[in-house]
C-alpha positions as a Markdown table, in Angstrom:
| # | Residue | x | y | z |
|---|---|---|---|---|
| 1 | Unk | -18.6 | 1.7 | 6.8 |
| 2 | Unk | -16.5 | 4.0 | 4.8 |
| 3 | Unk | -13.9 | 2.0 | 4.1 |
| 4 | Unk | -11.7 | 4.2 | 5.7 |
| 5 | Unk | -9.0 | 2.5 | 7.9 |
| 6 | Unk | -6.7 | 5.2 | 10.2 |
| 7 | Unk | -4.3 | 4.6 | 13.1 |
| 8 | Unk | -4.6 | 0.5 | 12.8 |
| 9 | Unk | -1.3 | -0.4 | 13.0 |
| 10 | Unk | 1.7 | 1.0 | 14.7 |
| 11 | Unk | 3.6 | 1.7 | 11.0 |
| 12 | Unk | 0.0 | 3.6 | 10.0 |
| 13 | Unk | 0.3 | 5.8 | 13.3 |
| 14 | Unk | 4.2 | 6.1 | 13.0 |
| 15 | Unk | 4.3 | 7.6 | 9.4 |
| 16 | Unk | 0.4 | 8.8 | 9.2 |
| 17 | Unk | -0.9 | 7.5 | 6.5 |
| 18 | Unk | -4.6 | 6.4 | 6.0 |
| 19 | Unk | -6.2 | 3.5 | 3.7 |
| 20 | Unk | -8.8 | 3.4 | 1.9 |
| 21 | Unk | -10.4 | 0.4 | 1.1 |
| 22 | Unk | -13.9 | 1.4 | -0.3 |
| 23 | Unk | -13.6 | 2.3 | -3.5 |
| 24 | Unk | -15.8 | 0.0 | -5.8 |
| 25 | Unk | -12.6 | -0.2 | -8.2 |
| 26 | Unk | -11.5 | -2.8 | -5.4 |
| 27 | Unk | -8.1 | -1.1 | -5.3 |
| 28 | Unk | -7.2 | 0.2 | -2.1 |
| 29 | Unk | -5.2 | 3.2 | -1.8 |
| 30 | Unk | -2.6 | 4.4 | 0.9 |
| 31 | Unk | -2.5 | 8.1 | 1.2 |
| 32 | Unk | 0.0 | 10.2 | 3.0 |
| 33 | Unk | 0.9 | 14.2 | 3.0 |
| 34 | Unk | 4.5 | 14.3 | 2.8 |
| 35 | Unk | 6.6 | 16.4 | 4.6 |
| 36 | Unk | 9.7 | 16.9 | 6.0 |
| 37 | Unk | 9.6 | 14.1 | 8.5 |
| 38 | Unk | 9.2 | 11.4 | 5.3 |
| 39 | Unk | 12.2 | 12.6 | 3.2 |
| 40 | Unk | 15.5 | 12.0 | 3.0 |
| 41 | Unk | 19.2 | 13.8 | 3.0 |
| 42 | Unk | 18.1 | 14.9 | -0.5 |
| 43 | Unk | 15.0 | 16.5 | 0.7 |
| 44 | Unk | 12.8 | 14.1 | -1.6 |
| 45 | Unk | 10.2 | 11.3 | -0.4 |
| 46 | Unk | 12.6 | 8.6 | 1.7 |
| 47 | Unk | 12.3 | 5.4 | -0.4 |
| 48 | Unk | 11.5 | 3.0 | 2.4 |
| 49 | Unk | 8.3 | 5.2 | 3.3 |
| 50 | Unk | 7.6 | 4.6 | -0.5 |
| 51 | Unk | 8.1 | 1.0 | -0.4 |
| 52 | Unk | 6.2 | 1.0 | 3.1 |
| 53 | Unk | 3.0 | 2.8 | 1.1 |
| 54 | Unk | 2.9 | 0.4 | -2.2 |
| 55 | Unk | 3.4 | -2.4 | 0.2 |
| 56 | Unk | 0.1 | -1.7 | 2.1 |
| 57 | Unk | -2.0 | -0.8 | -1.0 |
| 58 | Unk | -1.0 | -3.7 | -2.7 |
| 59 | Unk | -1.4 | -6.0 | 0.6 |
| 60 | Unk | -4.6 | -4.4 | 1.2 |
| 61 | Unk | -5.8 | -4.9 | -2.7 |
| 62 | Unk | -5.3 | -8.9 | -2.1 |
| 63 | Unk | -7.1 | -8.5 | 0.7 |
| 64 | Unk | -9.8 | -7.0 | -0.5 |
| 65 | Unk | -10.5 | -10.2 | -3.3 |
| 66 | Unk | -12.0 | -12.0 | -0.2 |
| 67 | Unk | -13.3 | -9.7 | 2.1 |
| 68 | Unk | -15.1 | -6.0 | 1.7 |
| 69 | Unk | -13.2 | -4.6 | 4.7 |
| 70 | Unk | -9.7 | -5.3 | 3.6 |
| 71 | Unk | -8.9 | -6.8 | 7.5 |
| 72 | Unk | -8.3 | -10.2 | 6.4 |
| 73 | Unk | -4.6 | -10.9 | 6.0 |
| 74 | Unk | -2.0 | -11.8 | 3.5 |
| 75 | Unk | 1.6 | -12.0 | 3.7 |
| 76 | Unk | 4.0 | -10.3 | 1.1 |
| 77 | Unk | 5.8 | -12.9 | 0.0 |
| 78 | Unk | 7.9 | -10.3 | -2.8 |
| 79 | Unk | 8.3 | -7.0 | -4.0 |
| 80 | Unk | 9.7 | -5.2 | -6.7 |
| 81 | Unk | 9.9 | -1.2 | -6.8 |
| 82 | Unk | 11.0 | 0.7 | -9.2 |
| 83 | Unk | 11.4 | 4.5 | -8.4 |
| 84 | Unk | 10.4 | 6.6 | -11.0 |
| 85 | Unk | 10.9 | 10.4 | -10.3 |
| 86 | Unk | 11.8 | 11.9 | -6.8 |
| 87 | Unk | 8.7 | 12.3 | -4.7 |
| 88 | Unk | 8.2 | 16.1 | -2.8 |
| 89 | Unk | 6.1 | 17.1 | -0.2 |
| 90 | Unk | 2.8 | 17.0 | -0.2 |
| 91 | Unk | 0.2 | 14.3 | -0.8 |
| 92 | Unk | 0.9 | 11.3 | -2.2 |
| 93 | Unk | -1.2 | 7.9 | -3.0 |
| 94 | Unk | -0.1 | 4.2 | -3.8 |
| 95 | Unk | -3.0 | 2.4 | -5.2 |
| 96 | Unk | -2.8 | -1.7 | -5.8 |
| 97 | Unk | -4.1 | -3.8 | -8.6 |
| 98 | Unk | -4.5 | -7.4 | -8.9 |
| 99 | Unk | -2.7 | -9.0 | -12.0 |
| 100 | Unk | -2.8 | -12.3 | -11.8 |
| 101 | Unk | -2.4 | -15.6 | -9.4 |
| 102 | Unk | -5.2 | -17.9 | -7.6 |
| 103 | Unk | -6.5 | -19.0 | -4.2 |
| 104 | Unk | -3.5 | -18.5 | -1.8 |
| 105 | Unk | -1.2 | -16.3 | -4.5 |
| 106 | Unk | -1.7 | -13.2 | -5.8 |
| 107 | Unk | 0.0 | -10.8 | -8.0 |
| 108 | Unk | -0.5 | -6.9 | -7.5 |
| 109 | Unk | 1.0 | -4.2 | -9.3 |
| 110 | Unk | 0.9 | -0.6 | -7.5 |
| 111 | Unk | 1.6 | 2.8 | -8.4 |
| 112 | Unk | 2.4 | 5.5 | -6.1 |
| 113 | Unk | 1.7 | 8.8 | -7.5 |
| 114 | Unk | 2.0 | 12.5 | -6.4 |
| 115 | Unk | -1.1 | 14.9 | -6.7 |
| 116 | Unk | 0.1 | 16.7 | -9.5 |
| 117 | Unk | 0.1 | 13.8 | -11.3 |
| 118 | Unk | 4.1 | 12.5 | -11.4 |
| 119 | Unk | 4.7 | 8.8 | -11.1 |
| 120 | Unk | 6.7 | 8.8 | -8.7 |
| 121 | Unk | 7.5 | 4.5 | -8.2 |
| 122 | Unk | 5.2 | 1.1 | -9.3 |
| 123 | Unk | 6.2 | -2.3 | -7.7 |
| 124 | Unk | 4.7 | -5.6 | -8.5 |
| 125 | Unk | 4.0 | -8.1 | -5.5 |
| 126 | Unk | 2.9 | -11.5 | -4.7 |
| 127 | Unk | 1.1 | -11.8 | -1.8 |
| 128 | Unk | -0.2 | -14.9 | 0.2 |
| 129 | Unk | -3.2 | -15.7 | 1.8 |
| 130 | Unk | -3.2 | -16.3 | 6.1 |
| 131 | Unk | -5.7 | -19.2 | 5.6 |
| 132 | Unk | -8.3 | -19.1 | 8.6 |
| 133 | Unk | -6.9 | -19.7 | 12.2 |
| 134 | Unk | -3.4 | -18.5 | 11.0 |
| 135 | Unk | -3.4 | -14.7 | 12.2 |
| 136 | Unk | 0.2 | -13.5 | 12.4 |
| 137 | Unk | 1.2 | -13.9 | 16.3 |
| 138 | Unk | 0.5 | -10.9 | 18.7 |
């Protein structure tokens, strides 16, 4: 397996971004090109699509503390983002990082950074385990 993880969910297809879960950091990263379809009136990086990419890394990062493929899921329970500098075209990747918290809570910190190297937002999350048999309904 790569650790590659494309077109899984109708939000990954809709705004075309891919995650990567096998790095052997255990962070997973959400990676999108920008362009004009994911900014705003201003002509910068929409915020939501920002939020939408922390959120996954960092989701994806909690998931990853229990299971190598990243599939098994948890729940954002909240999230904080802080926008740092306006985000322009072209590629940009969130990446999580656990901080803190136990067996059904954990704390993840992300950055979402631009290819040239501009910090462009962090958030800090908790996210809860689905325990076993729990799957969000279909």
């Amino acid at each position: 397996m790569t650790g590659l993880i494309e077109n899984e969910t109708g939000t990954q297809r809709l705004i075309g971004f891919s995650l990567d879960v096998g790095q052997p950091d255990g962070r997973a990263r959400c990676r999108l090109v920008a362009d004009d379809r994911h900014t705003n009136r201003h002509g910068v990086l929409h915020g939501g699509i920002a939020a939408t990419l922390l959120d996954s890394a960092c989701g994806a990062t909690a998931s990853l503390t229990i299971d190598e493929t990243g599939l098994k899921p948890f729940l954002t329970v909240s999230l904080s983002i802080d926008f740092i500098a306006p985000g322009r075209a072209g590629g940009v990747t969130a990446a999580g990082r656990v901080t803190g918290g136990g067996r059904s809570l954990l704390f993840v910190a992300g950055e979402l950074i631009h290819d040239d190297g501009t910090l462009i937002a962090t958030a800090a999350g908790v996210f809860k385990r689905v325990p076993e048999g729990h799957g969000a309904p279909r």
